[in-house]
C-alpha positions as CSV (number, residue, x, y, z in Angstrom):
1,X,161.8,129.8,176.3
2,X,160.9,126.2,176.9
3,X,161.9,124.9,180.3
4,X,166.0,123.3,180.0
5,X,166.5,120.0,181.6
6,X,169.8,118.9,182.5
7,X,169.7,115.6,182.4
8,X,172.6,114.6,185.5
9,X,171.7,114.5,189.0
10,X,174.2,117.0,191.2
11,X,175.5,115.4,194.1
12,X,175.4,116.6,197.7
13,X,175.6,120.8,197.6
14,X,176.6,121.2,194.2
15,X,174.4,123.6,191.7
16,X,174.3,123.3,187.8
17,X,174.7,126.3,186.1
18,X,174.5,127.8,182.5
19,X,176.3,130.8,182.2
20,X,174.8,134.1,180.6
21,X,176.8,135.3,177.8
22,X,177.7,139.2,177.9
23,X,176.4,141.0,174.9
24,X,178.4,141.2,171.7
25,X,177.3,144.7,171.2
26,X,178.1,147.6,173.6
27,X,175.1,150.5,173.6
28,X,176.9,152.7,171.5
29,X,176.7,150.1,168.8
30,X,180.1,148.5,168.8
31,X,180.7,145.1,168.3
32,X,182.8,143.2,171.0
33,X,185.1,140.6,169.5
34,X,185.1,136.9,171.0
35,X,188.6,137.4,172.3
36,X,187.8,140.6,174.4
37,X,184.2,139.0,175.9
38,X,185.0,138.4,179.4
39,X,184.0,135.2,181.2
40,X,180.6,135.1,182.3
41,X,179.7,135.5,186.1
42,X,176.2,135.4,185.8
43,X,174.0,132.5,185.1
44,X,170.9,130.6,185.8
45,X,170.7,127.8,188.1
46,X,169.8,124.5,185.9
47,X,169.9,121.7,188.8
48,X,170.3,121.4,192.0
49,X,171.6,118.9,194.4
50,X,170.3,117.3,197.1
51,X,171.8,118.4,200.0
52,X,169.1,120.2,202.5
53,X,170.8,122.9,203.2
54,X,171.4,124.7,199.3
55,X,169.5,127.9,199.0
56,X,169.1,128.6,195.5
57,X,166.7,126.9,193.6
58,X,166.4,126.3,189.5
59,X,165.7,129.1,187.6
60,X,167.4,131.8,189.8
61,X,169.5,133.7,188.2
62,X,172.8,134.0,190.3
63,X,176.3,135.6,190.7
64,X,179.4,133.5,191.1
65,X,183.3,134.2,191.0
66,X,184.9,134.1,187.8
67,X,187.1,131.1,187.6
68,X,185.7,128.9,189.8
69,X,183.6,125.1,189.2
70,X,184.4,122.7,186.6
71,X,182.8,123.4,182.7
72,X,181.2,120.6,181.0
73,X,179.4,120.3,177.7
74,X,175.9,117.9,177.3
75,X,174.4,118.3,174.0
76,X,176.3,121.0,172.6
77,X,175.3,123.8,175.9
78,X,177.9,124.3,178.2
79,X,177.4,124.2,182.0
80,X,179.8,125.0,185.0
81,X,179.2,122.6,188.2
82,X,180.0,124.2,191.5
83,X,179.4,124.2,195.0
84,X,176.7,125.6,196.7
85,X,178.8,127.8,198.7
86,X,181.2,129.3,195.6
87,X,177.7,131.1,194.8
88,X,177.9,135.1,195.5
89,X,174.3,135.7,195.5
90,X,171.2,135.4,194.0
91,X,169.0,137.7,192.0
92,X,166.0,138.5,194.5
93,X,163.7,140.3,191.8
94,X,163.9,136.8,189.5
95,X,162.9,134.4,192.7
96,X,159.8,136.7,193.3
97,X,158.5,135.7,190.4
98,X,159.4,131.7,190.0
99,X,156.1,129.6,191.5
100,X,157.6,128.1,194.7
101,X,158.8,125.1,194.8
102,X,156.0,122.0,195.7
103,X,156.8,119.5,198.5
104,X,158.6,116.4,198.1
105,X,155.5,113.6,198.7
106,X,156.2,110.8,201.6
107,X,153.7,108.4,200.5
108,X,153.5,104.9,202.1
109,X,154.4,102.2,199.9
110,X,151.2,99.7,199.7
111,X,151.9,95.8,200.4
């Protein structure tokens, strides 16, 4: 999958997330109709803000209680924008194996 880009900046500790859609197949084969899918509570972090003190990074795939952030829709994908802090947790096995973040530069600006 090619990497996503959300193209909005989030503010202070907020996180971006696109939520993982539940299966519309059980594994015995039956098919789950849209009205019975339950919200998602999984998803994978998009964008995150700028606040110092957020713990999650983009690409981990996280928990998060069901009802909570606001939805919004950029080019047709639908994203939920919460606060750092709504998060539940994070999926360890997933962050093992995204490259670690590189340093933010603090060049000098030449005259």
């Amino acid at each position: 999958m090619a990497e996503e880009r959300f193209p909005w900046q989030p503010l202070g500790s907020r996180v971006v997330i696109r939520p993982v859609e539940q299966e519309s197949r059980t594994p015995s084969g039956l098919i789950i109709p849209e009205t019975a899918k339950e919200k998602p509570q999984v998803g994978i972090v998009v964008a995150v803000g700028d606040d110092e003190s957020i713990k999650v990074r983009v690409g981990d795939r996280v928990l998060f209680p069901k009802y909570s952030g606001n939805e919004v829709k950029v080019n047709g994908v639908e994203y939920l924008i919460l606060d750092a802090n709504d998060l539940l947790a994070y999926d360890a096995e997933t962050r093992a194996t995204l490259p670690e973040p590189k340093p933010a530069r603090k060049g000098r600006r030449k005259a």
